[in-house]
N, C-alpha and C positions, 0 to 999 in steps of 0.2 A: 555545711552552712556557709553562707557567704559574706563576707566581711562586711562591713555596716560601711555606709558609702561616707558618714561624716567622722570627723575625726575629733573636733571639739564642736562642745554645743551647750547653750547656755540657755535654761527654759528658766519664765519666768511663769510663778501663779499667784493670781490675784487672790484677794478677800471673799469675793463671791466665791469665787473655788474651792479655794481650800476651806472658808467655814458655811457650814451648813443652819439654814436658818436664822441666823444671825447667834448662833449659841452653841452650834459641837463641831467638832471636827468632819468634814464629809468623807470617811474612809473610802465608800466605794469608789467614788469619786478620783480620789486622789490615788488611790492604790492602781487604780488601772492607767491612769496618765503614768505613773513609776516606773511601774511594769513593761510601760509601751519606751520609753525613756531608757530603760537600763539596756531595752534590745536594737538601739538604734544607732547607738554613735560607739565610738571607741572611748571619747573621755567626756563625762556628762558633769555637768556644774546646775547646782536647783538655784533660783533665788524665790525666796517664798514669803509672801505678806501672811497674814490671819493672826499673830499673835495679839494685837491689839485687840482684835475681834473673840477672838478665845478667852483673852483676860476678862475682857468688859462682862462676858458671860458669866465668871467664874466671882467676879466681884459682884453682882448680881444688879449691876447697870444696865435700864433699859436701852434694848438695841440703837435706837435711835434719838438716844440724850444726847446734849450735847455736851462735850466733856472739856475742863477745865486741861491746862500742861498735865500741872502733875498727875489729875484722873490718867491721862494718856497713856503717862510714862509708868505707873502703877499698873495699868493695864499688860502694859507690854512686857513689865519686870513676871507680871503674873505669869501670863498665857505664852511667852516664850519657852517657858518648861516646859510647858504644855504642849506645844507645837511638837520640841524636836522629839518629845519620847512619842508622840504620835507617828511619827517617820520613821525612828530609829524600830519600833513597833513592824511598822510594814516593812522595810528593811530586813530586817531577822529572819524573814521565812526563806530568803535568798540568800541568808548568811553574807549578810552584805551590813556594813558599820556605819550608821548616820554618823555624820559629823560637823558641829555647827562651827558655824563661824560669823560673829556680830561687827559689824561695819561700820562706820562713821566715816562720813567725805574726808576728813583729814587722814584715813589710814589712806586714801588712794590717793589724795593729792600732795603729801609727803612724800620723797623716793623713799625714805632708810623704811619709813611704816609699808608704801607699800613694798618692798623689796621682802619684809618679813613678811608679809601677807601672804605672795608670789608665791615663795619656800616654801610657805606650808603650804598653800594648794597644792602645788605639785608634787608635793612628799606625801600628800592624803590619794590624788590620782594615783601614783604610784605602787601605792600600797592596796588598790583597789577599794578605798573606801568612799564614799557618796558624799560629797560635799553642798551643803544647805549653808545658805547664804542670808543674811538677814540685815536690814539697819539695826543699831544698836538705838534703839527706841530710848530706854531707860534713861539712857545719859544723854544724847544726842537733841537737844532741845530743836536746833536749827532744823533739823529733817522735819520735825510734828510742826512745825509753825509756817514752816515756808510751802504753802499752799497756792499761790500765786506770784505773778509777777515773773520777772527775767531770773535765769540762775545764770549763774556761771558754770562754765565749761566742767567744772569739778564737783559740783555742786548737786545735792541730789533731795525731793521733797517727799521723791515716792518709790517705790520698787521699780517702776519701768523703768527709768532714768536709772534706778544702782545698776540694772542687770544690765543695761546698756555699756554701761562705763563699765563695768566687769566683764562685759565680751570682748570690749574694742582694746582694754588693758591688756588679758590674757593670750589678746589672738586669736579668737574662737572664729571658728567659721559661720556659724549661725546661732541667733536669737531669735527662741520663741516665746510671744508675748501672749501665755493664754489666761482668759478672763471670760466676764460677761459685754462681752464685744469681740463681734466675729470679724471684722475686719473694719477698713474705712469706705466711706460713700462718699462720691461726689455731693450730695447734701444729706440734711440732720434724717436718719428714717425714721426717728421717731415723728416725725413734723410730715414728711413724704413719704408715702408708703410706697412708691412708685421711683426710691430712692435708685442711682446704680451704682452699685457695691464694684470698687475696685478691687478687681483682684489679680493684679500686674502693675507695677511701677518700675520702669527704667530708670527715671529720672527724680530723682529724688525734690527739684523742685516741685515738682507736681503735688507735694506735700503742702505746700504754702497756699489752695488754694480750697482744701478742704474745709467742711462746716465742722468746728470740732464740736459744736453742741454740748451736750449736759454733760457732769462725770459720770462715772460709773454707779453702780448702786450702792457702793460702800467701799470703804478705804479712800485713800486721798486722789488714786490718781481716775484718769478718765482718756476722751479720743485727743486729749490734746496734751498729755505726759507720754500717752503712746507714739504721737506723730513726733515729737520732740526725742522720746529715745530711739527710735527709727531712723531720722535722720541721722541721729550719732552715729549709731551703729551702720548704714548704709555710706558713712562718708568717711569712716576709717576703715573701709572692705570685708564689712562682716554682713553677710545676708542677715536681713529679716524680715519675719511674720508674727501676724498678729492673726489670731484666731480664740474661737469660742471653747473656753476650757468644758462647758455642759457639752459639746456634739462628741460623741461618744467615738472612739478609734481616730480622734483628727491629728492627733501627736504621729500615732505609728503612719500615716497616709502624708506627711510632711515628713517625717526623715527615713522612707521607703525610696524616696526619688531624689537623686543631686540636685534636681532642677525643678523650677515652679513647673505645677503641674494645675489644669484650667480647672480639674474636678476637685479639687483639695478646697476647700469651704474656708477661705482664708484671704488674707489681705498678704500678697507677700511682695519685698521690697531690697530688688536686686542693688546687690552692693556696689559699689563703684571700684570698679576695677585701678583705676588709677592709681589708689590709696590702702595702702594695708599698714596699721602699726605694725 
């Protein structure tokens, strides 16, 4: 067998992905992006949205209410149990040990928090167990609220932007941002159907000039948290893409090759060599 060409690697899955119909977890779904994930790098890091989404089902809030803080943080207190015994669930038949680990912008922008953070990841890689990554919803007000407007460097509103700061901190070589959005277009294709889908960026400004259009269909973030953790991650030497976590084998067909490749059905966004944390 042959060594897996990446060495770290940081996939991110949206809301749309990981929950199904706005109310269960999508196993198949998600079991086969894992699977493709566990055979492709040497040291794999998940970050994963859907707890909100899980909970709000479990408290038996319609999908598309709109929810009060605390509704939020109840949700997320809910469905985050829910979440990791779903993983740790598919995990198991690989005899492989979920392991979560909940976030907030102060554990990375801190050194002594993140320096404890650090340890433990790398004592969880070590030990071969799977490390799943989360905002810590429950407590974390600032993340559920800050839906627009500028952040700061450390700062995070949605999953793109954690997994971003989580590659670029760790040193990963690549972020994969998979969701319901297969990559970026030169304009909105919802609006042009006749959109043209980038799928090669050298130049990271070239990001500045994109139609970010609508968000996603659920969860906070959308083409414009994408194009903002992208940037991160492309300008402290961490390759990344963005791709459609529904196209089925797209994970394994991105970490099969070191290099963008023109058939891979994805947005991918070479990192700047100049720059590595």
């Amino acid at each position: 067998m042959k060594p897996p060409r990446w060495r770290r690697v940081v996939v991110k899955l949206g809301t749309q992905v990981v929950v199904e119909n706005s109310i269960r977890f999508a196993t198949e779904r998600v079991s086969q992006i894992v699977n493709e994930f566990l055979g492709g790098c040497e040291e794999r890091i998940l970050v994963t949205s859907g707890a909100v989404g899980l909970g709000r089902a479990a408290l038996g809030l319609e999908p598309r209410q709109v929810l009060s803080l605390p509704q939020k943080q109840a949700c997320a207190a809910v469905g985050q149990s829910r979440l990791i015994n779903e993983y740790d669930r598919l995990l198991s038949s690989e005899k492989i040990r979920a392991a979560q680990i909940l976030v907030t912008s102060e554990d990375l922008a801190d050194p002594q928090k993140f320096h404890n953070f650090s340890e433990t990841l790398n004592e969880l890689l070590r030990a071969g167990a799977f490390p799943i990554i989360n905002e810590n919803d429950s407590v974390s007000t600032a993340e559920l609220e800050q839906t627009k407007g500028q952040k700061s460097e450390i700062s995070f509103g949605d999953n793109d932007r954690l997994s971003a700061l989580i590659a670029t901190k760790v040193q990963a070589d690549l972020l994969v941002i998979l969701s319901d959005i297969d990559g970026f277009y030169k304009t909105n294709p919802k609006v042009d159907p006749q959109a043209e889908k980038l799928k090669r960026i050298d130049d990271i400004r070239q990001l500045e000039h994109i139609e970010a259009g609508d968000s996603s269909a659920g969860g906070r973030g959308g083409v414009r948290t994408k194009i903002q953790a992208v940037q991160l991650a492309a300008r402290n030497g961490v390759h990344a893409v963005v791709a459609s976590g529904f196209q089925v084998g797209v994970l394994k067909q991105i970490l099969s090759s070191r290099e963008w490749n023109e058939n891979t059905p994805c947005t991918w966004v070479v990192a700047d060599s100049r720059s590595k944390v």
